[in-house]
Each structure stands twice: as C-alpha cells, then as structure tokens.
Biopython code that builds the backbone (N, CA, C, O; Angstrom):
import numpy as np
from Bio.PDB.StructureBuilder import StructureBuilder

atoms = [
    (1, "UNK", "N", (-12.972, 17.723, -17.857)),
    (1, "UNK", "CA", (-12.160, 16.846, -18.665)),
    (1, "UNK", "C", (-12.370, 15.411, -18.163)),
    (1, "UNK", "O", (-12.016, 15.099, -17.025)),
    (2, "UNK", "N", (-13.072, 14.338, -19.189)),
    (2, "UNK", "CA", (-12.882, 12.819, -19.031)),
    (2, "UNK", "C", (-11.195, 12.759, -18.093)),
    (2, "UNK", "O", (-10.208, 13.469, -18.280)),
    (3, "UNK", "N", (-11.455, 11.310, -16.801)),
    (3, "UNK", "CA", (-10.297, 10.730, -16.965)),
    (3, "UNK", "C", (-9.909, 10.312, -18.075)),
    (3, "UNK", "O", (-10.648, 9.925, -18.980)),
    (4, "UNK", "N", (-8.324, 10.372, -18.097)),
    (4, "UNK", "CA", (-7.391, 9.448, -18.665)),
    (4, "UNK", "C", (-6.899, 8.740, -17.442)),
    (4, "UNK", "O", (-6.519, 9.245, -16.385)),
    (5, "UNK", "N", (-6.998, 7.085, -17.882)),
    (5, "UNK", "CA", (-5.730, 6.541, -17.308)),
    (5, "UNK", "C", (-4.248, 6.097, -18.066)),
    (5, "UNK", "O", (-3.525, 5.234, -17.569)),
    (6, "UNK", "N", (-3.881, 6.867, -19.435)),
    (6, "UNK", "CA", (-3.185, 6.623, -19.971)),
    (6, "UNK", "C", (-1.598, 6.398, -18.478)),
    (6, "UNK", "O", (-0.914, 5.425, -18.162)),
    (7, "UNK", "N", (-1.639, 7.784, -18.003)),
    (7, "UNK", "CA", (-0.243, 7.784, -17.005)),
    (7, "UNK", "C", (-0.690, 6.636, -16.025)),
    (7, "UNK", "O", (0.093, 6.719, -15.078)),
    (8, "UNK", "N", (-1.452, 5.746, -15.826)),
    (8, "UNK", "CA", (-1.449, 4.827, -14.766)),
    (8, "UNK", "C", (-0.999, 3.624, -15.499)),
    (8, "UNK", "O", (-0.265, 2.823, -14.919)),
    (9, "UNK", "N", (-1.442, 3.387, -16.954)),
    (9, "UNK", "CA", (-1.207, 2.531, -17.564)),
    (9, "UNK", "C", (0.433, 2.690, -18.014)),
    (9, "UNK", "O", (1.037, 1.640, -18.233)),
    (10, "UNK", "N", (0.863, 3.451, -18.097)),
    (10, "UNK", "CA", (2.456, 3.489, -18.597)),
    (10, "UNK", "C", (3.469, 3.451, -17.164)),
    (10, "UNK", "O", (4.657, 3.140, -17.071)),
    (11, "UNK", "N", (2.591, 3.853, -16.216)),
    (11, "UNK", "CA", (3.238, 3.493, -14.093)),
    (11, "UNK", "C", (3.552, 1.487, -14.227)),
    (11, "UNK", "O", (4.547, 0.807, -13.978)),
    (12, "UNK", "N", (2.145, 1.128, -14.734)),
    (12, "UNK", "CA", (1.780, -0.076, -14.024)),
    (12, "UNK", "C", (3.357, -1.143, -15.816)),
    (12, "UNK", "O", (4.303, -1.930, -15.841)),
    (13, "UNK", "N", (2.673, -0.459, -16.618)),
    (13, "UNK", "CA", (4.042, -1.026, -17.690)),
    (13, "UNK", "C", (5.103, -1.117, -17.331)),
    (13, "UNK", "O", (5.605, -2.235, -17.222)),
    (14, "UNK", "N", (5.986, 0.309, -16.949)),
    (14, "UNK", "CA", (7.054, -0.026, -16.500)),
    (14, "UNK", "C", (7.887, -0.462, -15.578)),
    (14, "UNK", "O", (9.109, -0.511, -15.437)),
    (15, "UNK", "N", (6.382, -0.954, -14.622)),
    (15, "UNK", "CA", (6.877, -1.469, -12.827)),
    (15, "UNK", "C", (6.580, -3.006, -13.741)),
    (15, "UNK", "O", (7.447, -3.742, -13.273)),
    (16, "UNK", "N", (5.947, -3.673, -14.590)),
    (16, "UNK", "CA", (6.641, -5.086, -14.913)),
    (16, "UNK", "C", (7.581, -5.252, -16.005)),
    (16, "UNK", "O", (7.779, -6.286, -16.643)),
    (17, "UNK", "N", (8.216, -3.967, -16.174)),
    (17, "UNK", "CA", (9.262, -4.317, -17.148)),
    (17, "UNK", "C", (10.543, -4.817, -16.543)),
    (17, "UNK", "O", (11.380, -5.428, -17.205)),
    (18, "UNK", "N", (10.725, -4.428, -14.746)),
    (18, "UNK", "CA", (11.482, -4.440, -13.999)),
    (18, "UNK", "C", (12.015, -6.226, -14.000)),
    (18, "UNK", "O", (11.319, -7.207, -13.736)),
    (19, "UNK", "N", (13.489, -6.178, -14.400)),
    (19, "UNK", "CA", (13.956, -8.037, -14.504)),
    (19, "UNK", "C", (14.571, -8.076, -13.131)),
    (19, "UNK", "O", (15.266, -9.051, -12.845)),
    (20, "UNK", "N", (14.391, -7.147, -12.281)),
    (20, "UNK", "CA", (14.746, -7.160, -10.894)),
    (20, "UNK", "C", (14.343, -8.095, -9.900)),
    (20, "UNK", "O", (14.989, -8.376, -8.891)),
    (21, "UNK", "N", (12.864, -8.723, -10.353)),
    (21, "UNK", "CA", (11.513, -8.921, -9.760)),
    (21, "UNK", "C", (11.369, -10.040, -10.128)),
    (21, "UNK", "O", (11.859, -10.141, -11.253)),
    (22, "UNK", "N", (10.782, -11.343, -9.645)),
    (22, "UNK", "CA", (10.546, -12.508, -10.574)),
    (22, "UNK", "C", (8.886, -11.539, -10.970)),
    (22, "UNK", "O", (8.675, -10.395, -10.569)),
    (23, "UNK", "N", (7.964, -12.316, -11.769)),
    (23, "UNK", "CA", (6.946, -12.601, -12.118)),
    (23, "UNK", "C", (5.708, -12.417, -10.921)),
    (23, "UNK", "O", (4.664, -11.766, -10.938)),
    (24, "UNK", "N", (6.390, -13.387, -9.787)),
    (24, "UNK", "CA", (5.542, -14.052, -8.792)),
    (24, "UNK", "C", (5.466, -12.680, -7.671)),
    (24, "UNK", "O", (4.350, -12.337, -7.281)),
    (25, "UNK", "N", (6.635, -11.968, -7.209)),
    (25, "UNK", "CA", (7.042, -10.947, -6.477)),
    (25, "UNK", "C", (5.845, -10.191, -6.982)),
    (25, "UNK", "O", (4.777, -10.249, -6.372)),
    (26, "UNK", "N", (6.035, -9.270, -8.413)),
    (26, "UNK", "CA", (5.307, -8.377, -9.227)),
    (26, "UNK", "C", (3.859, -8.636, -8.969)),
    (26, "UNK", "O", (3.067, -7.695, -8.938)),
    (27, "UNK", "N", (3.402, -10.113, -8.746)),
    (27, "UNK", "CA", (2.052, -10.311, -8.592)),
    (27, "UNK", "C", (1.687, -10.113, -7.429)),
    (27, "UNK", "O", (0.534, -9.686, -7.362)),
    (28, "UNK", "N", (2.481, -10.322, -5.950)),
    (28, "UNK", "CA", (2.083, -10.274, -4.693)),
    (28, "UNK", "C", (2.405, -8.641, -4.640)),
    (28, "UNK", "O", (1.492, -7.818, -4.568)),
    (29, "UNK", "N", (3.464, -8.361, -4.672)),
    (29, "UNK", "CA", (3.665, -7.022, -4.567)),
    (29, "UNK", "C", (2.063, -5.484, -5.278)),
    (29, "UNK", "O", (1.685, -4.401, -4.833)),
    (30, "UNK", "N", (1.662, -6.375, -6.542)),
    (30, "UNK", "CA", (0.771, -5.601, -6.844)),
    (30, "UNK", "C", (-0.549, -5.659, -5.894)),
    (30, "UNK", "O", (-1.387, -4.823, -5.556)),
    (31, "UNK", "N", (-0.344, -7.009, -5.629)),
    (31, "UNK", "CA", (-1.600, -7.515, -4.517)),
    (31, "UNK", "C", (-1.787, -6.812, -3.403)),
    (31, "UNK", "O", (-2.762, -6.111, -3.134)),
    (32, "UNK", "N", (-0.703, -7.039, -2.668)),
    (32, "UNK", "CA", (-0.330, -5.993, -1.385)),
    (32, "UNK", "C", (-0.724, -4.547, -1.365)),
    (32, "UNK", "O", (-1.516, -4.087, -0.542)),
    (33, "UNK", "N", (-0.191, -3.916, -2.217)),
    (33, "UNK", "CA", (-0.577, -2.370, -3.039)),
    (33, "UNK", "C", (-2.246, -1.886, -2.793)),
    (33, "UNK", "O", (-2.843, -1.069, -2.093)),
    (34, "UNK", "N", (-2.647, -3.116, -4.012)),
    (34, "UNK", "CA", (-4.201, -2.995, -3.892)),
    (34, "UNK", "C", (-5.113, -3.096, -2.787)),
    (34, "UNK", "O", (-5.801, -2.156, -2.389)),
    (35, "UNK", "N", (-5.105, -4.396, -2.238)),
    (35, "UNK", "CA", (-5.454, -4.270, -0.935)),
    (35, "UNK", "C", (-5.350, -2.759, 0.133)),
    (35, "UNK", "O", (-6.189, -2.027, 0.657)),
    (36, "UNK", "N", (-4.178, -2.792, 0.100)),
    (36, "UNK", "CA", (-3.424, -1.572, 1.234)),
    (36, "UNK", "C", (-4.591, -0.239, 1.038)),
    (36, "UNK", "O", (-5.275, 0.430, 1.813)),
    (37, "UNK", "N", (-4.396, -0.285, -0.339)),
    (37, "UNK", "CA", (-5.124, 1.161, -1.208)),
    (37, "UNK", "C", (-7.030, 0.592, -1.069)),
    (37, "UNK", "O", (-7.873, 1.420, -1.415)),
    (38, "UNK", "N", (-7.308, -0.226, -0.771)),
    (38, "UNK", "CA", (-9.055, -0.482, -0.555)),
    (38, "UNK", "C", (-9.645, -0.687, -1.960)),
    (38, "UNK", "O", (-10.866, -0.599, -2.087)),
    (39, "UNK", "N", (-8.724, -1.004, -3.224)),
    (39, "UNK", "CA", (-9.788, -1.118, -4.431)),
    (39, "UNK", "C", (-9.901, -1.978, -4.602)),
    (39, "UNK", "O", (-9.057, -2.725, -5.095)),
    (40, "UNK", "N", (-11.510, -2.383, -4.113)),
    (40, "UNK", "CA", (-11.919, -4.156, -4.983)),
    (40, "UNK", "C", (-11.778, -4.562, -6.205)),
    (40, "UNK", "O", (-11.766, -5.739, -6.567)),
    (41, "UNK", "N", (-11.656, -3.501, -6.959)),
    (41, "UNK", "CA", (-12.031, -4.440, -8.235)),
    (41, "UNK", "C", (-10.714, -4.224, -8.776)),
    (41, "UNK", "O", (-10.371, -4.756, -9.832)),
    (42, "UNK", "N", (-9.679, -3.193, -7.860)),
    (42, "UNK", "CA", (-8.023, -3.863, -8.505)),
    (42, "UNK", "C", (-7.563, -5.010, -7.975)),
    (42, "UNK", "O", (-6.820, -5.782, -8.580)),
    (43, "UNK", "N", (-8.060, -5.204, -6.610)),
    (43, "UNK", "CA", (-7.941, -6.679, -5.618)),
    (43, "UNK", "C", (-8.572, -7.854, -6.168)),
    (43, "UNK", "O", (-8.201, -8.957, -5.767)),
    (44, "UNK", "N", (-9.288, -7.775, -6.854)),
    (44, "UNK", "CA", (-10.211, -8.817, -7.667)),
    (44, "UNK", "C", (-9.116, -8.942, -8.615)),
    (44, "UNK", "O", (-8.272, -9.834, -8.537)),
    (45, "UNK", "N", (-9.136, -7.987, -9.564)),
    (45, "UNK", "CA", (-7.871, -8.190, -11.004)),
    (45, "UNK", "C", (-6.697, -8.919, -10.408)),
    (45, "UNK", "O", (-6.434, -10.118, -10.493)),
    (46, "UNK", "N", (-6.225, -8.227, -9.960)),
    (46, "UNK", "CA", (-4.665, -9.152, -9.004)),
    (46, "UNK", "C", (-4.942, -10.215, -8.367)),
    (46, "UNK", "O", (-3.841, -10.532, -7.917)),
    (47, "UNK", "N", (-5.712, -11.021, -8.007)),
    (47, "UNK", "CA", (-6.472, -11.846, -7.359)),
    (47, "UNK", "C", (-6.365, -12.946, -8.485)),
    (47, "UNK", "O", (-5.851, -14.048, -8.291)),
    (48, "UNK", "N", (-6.943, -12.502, -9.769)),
    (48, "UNK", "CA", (-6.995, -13.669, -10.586)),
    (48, "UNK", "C", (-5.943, -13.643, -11.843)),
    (48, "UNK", "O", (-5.904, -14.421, -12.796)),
    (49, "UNK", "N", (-5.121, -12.545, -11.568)),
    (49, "UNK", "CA", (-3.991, -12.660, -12.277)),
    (49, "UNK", "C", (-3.144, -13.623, -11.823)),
    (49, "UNK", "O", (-2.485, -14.360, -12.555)),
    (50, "UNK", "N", (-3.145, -13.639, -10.192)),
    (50, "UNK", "CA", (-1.744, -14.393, -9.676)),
    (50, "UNK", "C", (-2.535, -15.859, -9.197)),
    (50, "UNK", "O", (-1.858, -16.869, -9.005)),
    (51, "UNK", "N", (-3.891, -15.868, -9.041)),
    (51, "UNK", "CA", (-4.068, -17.198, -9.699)),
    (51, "UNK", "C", (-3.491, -17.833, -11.217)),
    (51, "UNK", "O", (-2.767, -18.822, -11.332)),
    (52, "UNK", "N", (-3.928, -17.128, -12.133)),
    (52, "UNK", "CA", (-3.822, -17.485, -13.269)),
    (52, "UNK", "C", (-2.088, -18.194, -13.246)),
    (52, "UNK", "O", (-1.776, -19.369, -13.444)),
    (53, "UNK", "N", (-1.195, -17.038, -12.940)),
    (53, "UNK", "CA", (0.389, -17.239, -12.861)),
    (53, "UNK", "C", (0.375, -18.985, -11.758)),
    (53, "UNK", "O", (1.050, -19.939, -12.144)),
    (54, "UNK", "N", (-0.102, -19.032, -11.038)),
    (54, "UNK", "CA", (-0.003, -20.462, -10.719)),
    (54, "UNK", "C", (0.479, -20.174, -9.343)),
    (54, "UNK", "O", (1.437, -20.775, -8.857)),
    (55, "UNK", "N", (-0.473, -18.860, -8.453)),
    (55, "UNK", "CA", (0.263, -18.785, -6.945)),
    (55, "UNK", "C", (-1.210, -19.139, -6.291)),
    (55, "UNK", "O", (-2.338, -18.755, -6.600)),
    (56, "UNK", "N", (-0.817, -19.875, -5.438)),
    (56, "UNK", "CA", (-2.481, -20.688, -5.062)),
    (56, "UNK", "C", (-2.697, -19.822, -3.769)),
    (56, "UNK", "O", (-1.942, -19.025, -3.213)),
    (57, "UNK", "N", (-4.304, -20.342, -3.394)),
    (57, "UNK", "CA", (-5.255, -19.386, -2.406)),
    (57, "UNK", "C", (-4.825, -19.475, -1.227)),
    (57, "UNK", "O", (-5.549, -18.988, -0.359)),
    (58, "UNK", "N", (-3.563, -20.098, -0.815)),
    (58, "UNK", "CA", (-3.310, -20.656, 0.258)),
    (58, "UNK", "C", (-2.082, -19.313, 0.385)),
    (58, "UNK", "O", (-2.105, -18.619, 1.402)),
    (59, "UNK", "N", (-1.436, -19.137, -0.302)),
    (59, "UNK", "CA", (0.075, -17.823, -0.541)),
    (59, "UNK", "C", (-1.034, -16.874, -0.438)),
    (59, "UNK", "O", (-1.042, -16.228, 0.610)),
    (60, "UNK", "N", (-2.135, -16.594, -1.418)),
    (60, "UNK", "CA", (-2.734, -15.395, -1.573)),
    (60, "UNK", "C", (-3.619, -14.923, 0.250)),
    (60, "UNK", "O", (-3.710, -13.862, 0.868)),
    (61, "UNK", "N", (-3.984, -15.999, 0.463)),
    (61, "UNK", "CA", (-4.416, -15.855, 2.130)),
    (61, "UNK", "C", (-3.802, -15.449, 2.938)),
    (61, "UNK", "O", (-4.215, -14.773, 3.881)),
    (62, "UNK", "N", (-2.106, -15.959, 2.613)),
    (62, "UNK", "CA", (-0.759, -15.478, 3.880)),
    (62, "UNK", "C", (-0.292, -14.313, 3.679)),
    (62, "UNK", "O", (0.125, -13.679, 4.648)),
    (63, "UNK", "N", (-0.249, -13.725, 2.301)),
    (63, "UNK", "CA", (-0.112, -12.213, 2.054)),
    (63, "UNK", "C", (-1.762, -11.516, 2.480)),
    (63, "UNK", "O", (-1.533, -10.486, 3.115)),
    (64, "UNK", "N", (-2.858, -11.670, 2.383)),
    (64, "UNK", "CA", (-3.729, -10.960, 3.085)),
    (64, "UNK", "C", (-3.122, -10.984, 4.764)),
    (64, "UNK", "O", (-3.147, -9.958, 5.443)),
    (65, "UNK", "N", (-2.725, -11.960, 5.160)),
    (65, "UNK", "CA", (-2.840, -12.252, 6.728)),
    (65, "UNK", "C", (-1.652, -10.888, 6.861)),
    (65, "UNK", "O", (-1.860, -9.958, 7.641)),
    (66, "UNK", "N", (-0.535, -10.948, 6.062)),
    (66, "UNK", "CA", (0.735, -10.498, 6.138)),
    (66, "UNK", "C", (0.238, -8.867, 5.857)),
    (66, "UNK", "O", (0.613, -8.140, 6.776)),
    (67, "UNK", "N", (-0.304, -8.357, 5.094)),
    (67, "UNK", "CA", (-0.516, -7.311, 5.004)),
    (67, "UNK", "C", (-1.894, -6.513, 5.752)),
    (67, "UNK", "O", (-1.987, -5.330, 5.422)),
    (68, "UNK", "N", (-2.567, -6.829, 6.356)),
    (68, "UNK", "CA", (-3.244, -6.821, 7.658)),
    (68, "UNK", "C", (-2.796, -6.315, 8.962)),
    (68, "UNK", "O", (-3.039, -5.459, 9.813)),
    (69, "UNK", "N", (-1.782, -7.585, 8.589)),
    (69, "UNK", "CA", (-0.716, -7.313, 10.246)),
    (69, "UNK", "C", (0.011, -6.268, 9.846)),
    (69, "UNK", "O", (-0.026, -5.551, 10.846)),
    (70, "UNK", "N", (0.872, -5.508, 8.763)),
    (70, "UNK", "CA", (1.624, -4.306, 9.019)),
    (70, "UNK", "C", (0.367, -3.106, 9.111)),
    (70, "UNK", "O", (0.421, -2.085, 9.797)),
    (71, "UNK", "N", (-0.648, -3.488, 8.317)),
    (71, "UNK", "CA", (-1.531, -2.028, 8.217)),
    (71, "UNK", "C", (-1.804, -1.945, 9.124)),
    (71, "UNK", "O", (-1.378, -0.864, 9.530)),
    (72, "UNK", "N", (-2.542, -2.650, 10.173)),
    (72, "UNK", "CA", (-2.520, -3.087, 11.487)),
    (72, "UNK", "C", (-1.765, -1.948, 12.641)),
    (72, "UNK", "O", (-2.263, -1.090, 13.370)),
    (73, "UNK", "N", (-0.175, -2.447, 12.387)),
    (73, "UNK", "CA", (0.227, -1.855, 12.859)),
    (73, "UNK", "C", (0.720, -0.560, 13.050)),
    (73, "UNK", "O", (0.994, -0.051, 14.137)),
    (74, "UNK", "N", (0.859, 0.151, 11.505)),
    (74, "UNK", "CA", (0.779, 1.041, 10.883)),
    (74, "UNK", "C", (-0.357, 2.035, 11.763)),
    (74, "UNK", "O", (-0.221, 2.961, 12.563)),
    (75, "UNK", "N", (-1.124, 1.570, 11.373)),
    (75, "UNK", "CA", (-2.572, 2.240, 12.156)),
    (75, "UNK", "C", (-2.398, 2.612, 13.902)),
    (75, "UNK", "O", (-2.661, 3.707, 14.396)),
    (76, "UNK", "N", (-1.912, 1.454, 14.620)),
    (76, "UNK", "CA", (-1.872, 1.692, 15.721)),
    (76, "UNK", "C", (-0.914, 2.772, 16.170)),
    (76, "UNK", "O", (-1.310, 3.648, 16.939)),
    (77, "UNK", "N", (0.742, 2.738, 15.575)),
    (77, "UNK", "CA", (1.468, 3.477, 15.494)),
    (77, "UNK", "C", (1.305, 4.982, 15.192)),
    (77, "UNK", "O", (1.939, 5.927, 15.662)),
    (78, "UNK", "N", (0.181, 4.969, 14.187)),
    (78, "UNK", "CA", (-0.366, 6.464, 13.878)),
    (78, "UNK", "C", (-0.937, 6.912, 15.308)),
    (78, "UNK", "O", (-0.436, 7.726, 16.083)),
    (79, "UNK", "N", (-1.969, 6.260, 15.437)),
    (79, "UNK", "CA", (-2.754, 6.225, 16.730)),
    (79, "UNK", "C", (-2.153, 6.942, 17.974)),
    (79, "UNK", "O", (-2.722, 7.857, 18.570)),
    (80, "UNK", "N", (-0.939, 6.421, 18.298)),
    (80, "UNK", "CA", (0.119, 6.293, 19.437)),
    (80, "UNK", "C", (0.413, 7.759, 19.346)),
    (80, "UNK", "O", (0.222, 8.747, 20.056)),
    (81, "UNK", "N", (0.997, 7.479, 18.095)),
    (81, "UNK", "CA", (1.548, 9.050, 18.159)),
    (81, "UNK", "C", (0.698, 10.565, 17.829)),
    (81, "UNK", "O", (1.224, 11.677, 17.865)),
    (82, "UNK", "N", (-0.685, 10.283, 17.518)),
    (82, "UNK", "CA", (-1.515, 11.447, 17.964)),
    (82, "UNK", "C", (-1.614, 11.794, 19.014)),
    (82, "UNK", "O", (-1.487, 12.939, 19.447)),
    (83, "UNK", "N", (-1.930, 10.547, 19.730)),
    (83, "UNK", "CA", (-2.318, 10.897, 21.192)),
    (83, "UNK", "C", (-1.304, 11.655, 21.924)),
    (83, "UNK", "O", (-1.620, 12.564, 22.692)),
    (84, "UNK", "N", (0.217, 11.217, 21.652)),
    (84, "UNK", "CA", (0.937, 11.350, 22.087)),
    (84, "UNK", "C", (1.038, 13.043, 21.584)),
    (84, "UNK", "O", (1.226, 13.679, 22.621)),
    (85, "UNK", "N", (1.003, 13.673, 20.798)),
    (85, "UNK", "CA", (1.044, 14.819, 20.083)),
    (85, "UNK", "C", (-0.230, 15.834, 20.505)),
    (85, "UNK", "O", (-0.140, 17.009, 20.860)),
    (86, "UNK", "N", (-1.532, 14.959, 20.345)),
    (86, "UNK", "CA", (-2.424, 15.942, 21.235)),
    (86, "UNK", "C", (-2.180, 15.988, 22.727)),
    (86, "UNK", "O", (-2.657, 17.038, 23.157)),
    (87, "UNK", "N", (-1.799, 15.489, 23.391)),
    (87, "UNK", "CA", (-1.706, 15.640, 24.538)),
    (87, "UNK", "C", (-0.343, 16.594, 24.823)),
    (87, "UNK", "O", (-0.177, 17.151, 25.909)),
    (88, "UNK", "N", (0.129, 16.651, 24.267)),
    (88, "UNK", "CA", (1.862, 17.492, 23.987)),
    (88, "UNK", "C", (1.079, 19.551, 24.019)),
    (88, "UNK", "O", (0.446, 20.199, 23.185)),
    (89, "UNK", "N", (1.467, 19.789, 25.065)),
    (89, "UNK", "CA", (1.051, 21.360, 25.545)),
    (89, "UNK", "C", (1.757, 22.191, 24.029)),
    (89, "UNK", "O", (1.265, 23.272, 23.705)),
    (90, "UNK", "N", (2.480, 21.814, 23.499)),
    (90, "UNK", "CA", (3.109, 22.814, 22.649)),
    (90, "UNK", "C", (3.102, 22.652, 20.983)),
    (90, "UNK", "O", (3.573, 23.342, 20.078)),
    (91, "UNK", "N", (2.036, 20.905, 21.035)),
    (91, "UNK", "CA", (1.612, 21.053, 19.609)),
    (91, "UNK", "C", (1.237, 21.686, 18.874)),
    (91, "UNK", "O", (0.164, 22.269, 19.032)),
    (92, "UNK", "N", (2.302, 21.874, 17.303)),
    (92, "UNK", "CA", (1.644, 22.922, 16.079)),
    (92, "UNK", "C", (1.122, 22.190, 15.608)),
    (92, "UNK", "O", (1.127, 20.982, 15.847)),
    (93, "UNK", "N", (0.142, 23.180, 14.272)),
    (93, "UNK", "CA", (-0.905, 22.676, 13.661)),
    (93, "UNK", "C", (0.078, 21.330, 12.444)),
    (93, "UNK", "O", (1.261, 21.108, 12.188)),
    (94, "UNK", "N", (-1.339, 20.712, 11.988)),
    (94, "UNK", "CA", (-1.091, 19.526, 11.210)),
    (94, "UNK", "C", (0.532, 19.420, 10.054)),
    (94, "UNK", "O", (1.469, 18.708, 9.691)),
    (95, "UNK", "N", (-0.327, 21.129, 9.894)),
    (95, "UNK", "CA", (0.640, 21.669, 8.486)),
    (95, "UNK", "C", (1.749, 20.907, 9.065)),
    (95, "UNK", "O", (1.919, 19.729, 8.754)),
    (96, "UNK", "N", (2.607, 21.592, 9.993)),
    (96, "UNK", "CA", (3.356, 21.680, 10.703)),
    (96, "UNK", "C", (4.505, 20.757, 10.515)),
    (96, "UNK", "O", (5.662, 20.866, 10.109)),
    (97, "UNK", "N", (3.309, 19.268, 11.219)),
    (97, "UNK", "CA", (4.279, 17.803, 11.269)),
    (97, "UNK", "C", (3.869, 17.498, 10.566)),
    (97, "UNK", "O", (3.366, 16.430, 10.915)),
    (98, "UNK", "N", (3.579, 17.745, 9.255)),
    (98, "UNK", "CA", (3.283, 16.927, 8.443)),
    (98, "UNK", "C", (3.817, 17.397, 7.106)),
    (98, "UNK", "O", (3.706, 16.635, 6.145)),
    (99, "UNK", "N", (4.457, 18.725, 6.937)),
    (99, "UNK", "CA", (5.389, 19.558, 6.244)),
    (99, "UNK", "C", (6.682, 18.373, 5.670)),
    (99, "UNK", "O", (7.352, 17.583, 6.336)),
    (100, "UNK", "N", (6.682, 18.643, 4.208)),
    (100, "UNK", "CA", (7.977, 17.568, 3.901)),
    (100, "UNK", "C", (9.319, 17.277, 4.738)),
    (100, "UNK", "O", (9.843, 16.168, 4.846)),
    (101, "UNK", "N", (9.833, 18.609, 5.374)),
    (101, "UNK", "CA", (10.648, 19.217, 5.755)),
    (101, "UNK", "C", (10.834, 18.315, 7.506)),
    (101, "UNK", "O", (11.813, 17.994, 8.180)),
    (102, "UNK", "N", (9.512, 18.194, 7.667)),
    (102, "UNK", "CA", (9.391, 17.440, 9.179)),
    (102, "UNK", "C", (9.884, 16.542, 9.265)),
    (102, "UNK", "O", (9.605, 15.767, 8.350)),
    (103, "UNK", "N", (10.809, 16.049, 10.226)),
    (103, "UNK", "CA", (10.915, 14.707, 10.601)),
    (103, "UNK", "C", (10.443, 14.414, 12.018)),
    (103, "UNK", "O", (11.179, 14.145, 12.968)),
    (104, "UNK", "N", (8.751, 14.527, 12.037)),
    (104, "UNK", "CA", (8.205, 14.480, 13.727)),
    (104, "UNK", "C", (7.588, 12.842, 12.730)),
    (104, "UNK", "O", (7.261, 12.676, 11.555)),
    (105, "UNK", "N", (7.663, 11.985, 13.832)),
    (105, "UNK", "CA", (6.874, 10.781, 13.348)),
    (105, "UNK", "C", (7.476, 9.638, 12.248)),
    (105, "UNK", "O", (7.148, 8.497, 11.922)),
    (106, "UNK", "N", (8.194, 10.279, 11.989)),
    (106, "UNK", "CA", (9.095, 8.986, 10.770)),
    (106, "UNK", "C", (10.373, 8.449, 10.928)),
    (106, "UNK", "O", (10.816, 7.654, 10.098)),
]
sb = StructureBuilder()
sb.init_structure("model")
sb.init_model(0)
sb.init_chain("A")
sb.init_seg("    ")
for serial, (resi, resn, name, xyz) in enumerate(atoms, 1):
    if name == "N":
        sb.init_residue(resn, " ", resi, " ")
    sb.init_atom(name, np.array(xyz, "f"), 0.0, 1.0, " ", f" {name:<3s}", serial, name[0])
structure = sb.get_structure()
C-alpha cells in the first residue's frame, strides 16, 4: 500500500488551529520538533516558513543553540543511566525498563 500522509496532514492542521499559541511559538515549536526528529527537508520547510512569518536568523540560530543543548543533554542522561543499569548485577532485559508500566529512568 502507497503512503498516505493524509493523518499527518490533519496532526499538523489541528496543532495550528490551537489560539493557545501565538503564530511565532507554532513556528519555533514546529522547528524544534523537526530538528529534534533529523528531517532536513521538514527543517528546511520550517526554516523558511518562520522566516517568511518575520522571525529572523538570529532567533532561528538561538533555538538551534537551545535545542542542541537539551538533546545534548538528553543524550548524556540516557548515557548515565545505561551505564548505570549495565553495570547493576540484577539488570532485566530492555523489555523490562522500558515496559509502559516502568517507572525505571523517568
């Protein structure tokens, strides 16, 4: 079966229908997302959307810097706590801690 992206397109509709949000939020927020997730050519789209909206390369640089630094840390934190888990004599398998039900790590 061809993709559809019909259900991504009706996700991404009703996350800017939200009057919760200015405009500008919705654009960094999608930015952040993309990045986080590794797709260039959604990072490109959002890139020149929130140019277009009137948020200059200078904001769009401080949210790269800004979202760097949590993935960043994110990463290291994962890190920490493998080690910390493989080295643990009585670690279960992945399933395990990683089961909805788990609260090892969060």
């Amino acid at each position: 079966m061809p993709y559809d992206g019909t259900l991504v397109l009706d996700y991404l509709q009703k996350t800017h229908e939200s009057r919760l949000l200015t405009e500008r939020e919705k654009h960094l927020i999608g930015l952040a997302v993309t990045l986080t997730r590794g797709c260039q050519v959604c990072t490109r789209g959002r890139i020149e959307k929130a140019r277009a909206a009137g948020i200059d390369d200078e904001t769009l640089n401080s949210l790269v810097g800004i979202v760097s630094a949590v993935n960043a840390g994110v990463a290291a934190a994962t890190a920490r706590e493998a080690f910390r888990t493989a080295a643990d004599a009585q670690q279960g398998d992945c399933v395990d801690l990683c089961s909805p039900g788990s609260s090892v790590g969060r």
